[in-house]
N, C-alpha and C positions, 0 to 999 in steps of 0.2 A: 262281602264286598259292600262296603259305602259307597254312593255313587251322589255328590254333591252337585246340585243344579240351580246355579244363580243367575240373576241377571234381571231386569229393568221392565216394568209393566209392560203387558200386553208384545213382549218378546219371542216366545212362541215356549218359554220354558215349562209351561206347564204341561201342555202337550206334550213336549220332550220326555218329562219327566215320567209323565203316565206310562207313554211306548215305551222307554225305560225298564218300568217296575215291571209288564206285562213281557218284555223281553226276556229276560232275567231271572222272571218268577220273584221277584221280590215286593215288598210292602211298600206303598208310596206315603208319603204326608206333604200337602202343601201346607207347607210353613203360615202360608200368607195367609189363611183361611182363619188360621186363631186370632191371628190381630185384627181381622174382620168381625170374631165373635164378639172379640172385646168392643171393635165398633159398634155391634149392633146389640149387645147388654146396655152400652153408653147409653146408647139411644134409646132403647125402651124403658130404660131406669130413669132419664130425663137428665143424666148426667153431663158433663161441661166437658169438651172435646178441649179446652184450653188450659185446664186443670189439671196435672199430670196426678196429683193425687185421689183426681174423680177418676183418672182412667184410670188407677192402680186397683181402684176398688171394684170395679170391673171386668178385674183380669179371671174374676171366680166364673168360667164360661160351662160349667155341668149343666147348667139349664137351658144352652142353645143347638137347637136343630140343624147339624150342619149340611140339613135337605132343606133347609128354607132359602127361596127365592132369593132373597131380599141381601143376602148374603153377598150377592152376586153386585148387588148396585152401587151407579155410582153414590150414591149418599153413603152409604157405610165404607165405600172403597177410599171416597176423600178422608174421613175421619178416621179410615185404617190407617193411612197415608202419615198422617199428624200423629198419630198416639205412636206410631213405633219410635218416634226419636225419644220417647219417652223410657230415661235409664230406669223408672221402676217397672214400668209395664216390660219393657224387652228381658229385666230380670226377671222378672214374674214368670214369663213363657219359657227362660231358657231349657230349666231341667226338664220339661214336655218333652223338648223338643230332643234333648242327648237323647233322653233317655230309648226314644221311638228311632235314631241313631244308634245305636246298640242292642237292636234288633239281632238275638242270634240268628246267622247266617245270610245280615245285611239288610241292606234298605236304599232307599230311595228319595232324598228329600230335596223338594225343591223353594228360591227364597228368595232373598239378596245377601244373607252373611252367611251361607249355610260353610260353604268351602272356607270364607276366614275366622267364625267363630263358634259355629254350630258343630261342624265334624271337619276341623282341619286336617284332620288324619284321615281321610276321605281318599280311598285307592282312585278315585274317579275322581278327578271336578271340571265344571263346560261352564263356560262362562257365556251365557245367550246372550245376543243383542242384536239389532237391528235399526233402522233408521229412525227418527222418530217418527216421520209420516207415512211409514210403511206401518207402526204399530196403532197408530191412530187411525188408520184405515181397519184394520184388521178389529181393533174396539169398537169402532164405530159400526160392523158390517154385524159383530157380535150382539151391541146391546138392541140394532134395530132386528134383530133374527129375538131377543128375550120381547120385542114389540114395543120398545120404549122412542118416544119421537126426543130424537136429540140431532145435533148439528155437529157435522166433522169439525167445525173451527172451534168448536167447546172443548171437544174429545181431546184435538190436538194440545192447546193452553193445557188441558188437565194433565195431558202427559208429559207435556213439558216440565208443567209444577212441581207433578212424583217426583221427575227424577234429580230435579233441584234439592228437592225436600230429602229423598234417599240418598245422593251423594255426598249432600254437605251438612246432615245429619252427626253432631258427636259422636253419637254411640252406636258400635256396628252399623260405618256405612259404606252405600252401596259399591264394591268396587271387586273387579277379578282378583282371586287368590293370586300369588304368585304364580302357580305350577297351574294353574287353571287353564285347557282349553276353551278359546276363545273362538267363538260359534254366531259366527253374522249370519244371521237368516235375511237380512233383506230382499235378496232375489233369491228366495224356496219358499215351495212349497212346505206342505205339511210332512210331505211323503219323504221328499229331499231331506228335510231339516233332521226328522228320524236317523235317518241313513246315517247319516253326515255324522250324528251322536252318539250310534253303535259302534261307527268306524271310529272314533277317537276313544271312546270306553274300550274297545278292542284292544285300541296300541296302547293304552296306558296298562291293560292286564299283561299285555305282552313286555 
């Protein structure tokens, strides 16, 4: 069972996802975490976020720890943001990504294309979202818990920008598959939001 899990920054799909793969007994990969490596290869290598060919050279990620903080930040989150519209970088990562997709006995991946071009053939796909200033709340309560002094009126503009940048994106952008359960978390919880995504994986096995 593929179980595809898309949907727009700071939405609660990564959590989802996790409860998920731990539900399931299946293997997780967030998606987003490799376009972050490529962000933070970019940046260590002193490479040009505006250069689609500095990010393509980039996409070689075997040297990054993806137990590094940093990973986590906004600096490598905005320049994850910018490199994914990039058609060589998103070619670069795709086969990563099938191929952890064709996990015998399934998987778990969570993203923004995963349902329309990662595993379209996905027995599961939840399309997460939530308001924007429920999810810039939720960023914002996150990155001052990692101790970072930031301002919710940054967080919000930033998440508004994502999702400019991932919707209106050429190449794989951000949008519900067709057959995609569509999974508003704005008023849930963590605990709710779970629930709410086993009950829809349920009916669609059903």
């Amino acid at each position: 069972m593929i179980i595809a899990v898309d949907g727009p920054a700071a939405s609660g799909k990564g959590t989802i996802a996790r409860a998920l793969a731990a539900h399931y007994g299946l293997p997780h990969l967030d998606t987003g975490l490799l376009y972050r490596a490529v962000a933070l290869n970019l940046l260590q290598t002193g490479g040009d976020p505006e250069s689609e060919f500095s990010a393509a050279r980039a996409c070689d990620i075997s040297q990054i720890d993806f137990a590094d903080p940093e990973l986590k930040g906004e600096t490598v989150g905005g320049i994850a943001s910018r490199i994914s519209a990039y058609k060589m970088v998103r070619e670069s990562l795709l086969e990563r990504q099938r191929t952890f997709a064709a996990t015998p006995g399934g998987a778990v991946l969570d993203g923004r294309d995963i349902g329309t071009i990662i595993a379209p053939q996905a027995q599961a796909k939840l399309f997460v979202t939530a308001a924007p200033e429920v999810r810039a709340r939720r960023r914002f309560a996150e990155l001052v818990g990692f101790g970072l002094n930031v301002h919710y009126e940054d967080v919000l503009a930033d998440i508004r920008a994502r999702d400019e940048r991932d919707s209106g994106r050429a190449e794989a952008p951000l949008r519900p598959a067709d057959d995609a359960h569509i999974l508003d978390t704005s008023e849930m919880n963590a605990e709710q939001a779970v629930a709410a995504a086993i009950a829809a994986v349920e009916q669609r096995r059903a």
